[in-house]
C-alpha positions, 0 to 999 in steps of 0.5 A: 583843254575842252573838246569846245576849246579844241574846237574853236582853235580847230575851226580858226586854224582852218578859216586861216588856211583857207584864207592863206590858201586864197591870197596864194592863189590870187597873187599868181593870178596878177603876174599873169597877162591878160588876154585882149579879144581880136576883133572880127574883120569886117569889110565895112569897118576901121580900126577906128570904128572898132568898138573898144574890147572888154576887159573881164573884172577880177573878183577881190580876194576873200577876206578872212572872217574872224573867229572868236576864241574862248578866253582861259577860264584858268588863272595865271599860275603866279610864282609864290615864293617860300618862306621856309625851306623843310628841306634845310633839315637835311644839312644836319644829317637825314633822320631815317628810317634806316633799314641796314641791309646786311649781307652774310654768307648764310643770309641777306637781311634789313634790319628794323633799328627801333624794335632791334628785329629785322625786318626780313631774312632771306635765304636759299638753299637746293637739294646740293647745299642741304647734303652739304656737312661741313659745318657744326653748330657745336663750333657756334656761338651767338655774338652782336652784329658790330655792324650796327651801331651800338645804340640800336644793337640787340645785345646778349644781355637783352635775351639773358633771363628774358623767357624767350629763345633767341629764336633763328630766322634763318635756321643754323640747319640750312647752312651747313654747307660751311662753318663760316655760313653756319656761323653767321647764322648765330648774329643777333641781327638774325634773331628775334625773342621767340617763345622757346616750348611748344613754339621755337623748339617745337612747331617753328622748327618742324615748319623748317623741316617743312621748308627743307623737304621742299628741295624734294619737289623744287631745285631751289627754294628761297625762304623770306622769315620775319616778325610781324606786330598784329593788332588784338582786339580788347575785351573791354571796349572791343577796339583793336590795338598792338601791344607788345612786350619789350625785353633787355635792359633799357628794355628796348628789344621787341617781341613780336606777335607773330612770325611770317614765311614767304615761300617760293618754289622755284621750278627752274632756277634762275629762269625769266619764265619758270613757274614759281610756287608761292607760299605765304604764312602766318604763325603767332609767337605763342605754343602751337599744338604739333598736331595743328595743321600747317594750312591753318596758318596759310594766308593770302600773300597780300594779307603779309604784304598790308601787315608788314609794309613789305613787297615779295613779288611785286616782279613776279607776273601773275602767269608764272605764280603757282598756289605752294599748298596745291603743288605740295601737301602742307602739312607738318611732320612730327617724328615721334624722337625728337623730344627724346634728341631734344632732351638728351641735347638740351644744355645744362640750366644756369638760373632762369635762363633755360639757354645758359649764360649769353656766351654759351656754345650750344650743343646742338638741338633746335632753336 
């Protein structure tokens, strides 16, 4: 409505009242007598010759003054009824997309049913829970996720001879407090193919290390792990385009492009006014020097937000984030024997496929 419209309705409303005000007032008058002057006595006069007494005039009640208004300059809504019904699609079943939520001792996840990856994996672990030594990777094996249904299941067929590592998004090491925890971190709806040397077995698993050490500066750290599928700019016309190669058998398991990690470091757990440290990371699928610095792969926590289609900590007030890389040194470790444990716990190679059969139970090592 205009501050005109406003206007004139609000001058009417007072011409109105005054009007009512008016009447009111008058109609009391009326019912009240009026007051007839006595005459002055004189000896010389009769009642007879008194003059007659003046009656005073009452003045007429104020009339009201019309005030225009404008007319709406809005037409009529008119009441259109549709012919189709979009909706009526719906009887048949919604078509999605579905993110299945999984929950797991080790884990809570969504899980990405067109490129057979999740979207993300959560975790958390505390100084307590990495002491913890009641669960081996020995006793592991990798298995599908039956939860999911079949046609949109990552198999172990789809890694077998593919050259990538069924790589952990949530590393079998942070789940030891118990088998059944370490266990379930060897579900396929944890993995994602992963470049196996110089990448997954290499840089990827000293940026867990890194993420372990945390316990040392925080009571509880979470960790959020996930792919991602950047775009690349082409040599040939120089536009930008996503491109990603696809493995299994209808090849149907995407391999991602780059690999995210979302840390938080939380000065008091479970506190509603604790500070949180935050961390946010972007490694591609691709071998990475152990000599990189881990700040070089540091983004800004938008940057993974607008590159996945994911919140992190829209919850999270802006007076209670901390920057992770200025409360901690980020930078990754490289203890000089690990290739020598890496190589001795390596398992025997069966064809092409450095991990063995799908079905193999892992003797330790990185992943």
């Amino acid at each position: 409505m205009s501050n005109t419209t406003l206007a004139i309705i609000a001058a009417a409303s007072a011409a109105a009242g005054a009007s009512v005000t008016a009447l009111i007032f008058s109609s009391s008058r009326k019912d009240q007598p009026i007051p007839t002057p006595t005459p002055t006595p004189t000896p010389t006069s009769t009642l007879k010759d008194a003059p007659s007494p003046t009656v005073p005039s009452r003045p007429p009640p104020p009339t009201p003054v019309p005030v225009p208004v404008a007319a709406s300059t809005h037409p009529a809504p008119v009441t259109v009824v549709s012919p189709v019904d979009p909706a009526g699609i719906l009887r048949y079943g919604f078509p999605g997309p579905v993110a299945d939520t999984l929950t797991t001792p080790s884990h809570l996840s969504a899980f990405n049913r067109f490129t057979r990856n999740p979207h993300w994996v959560a975790e958390h672990f505390t100084p307590q829970s990495l002491l913890m030594n009641n669960g081996s990777r020995r006793n592991s094996v990798f298995y599908e996720d039956m939860s999911i249904p079949p046609m949109f299941r990552a198999k172990l067929t789809d890694y077998a001879r593919s050259g990538y590592d069924r790589g952990h998004q949530v590393p079998a090491a942070d789940a030891k407090w118990s088998q059944e925890a370490m266990d379930s971190t060897f579900v396929l709806s944890n993995m994602c193919p992963q470049v196996g040397e110089g990448f997954n077995r290499d840089y990827w698993a000293h940026f867990e290390d890194f993420c372990r050490g945390l316990v040392k500066r925080y009571p509880s750290v979470r960790v959020v792990t996930g792919p991602l599928y950047l775009p690349k700019r082409d040599e040939r016309d120089g536009k930008w385009r996503v491109s990603y190669e696809v493995i299994g058998n209808p090849p149907n398991v995407a391999v991602p492009t780059h690999f995210y990690k979302i840390i938080y470091g939380e000065e008091a757990a479970g506190s509603p006014s604790g500070s949180v440290a935050l961390g946010a990371f972007v490694l591609p699928n691709a071998e990475i020097p152990n000599h990189k610095s881990l700040r070089d792969f540091e983004v800004p926590l938008e940057a993974v937000e607008r590159a996945s289609g994911l919140l992190f900590a829209d919850r999270l007030p802006t007076n209670r984030r901390k920057q992770l890389c200025r409360e901690v040194s980020c930078e990754i470790i490289v203890r000089e024997f690990d290739n020598s444990r890496k190589q001795s716990n390596r398992p025997a190679l069966v064809g092409n496929d450095p991990r063995g059969p799908p079905q193999v139970v892992q003797p330790g090592g990185r992943w």
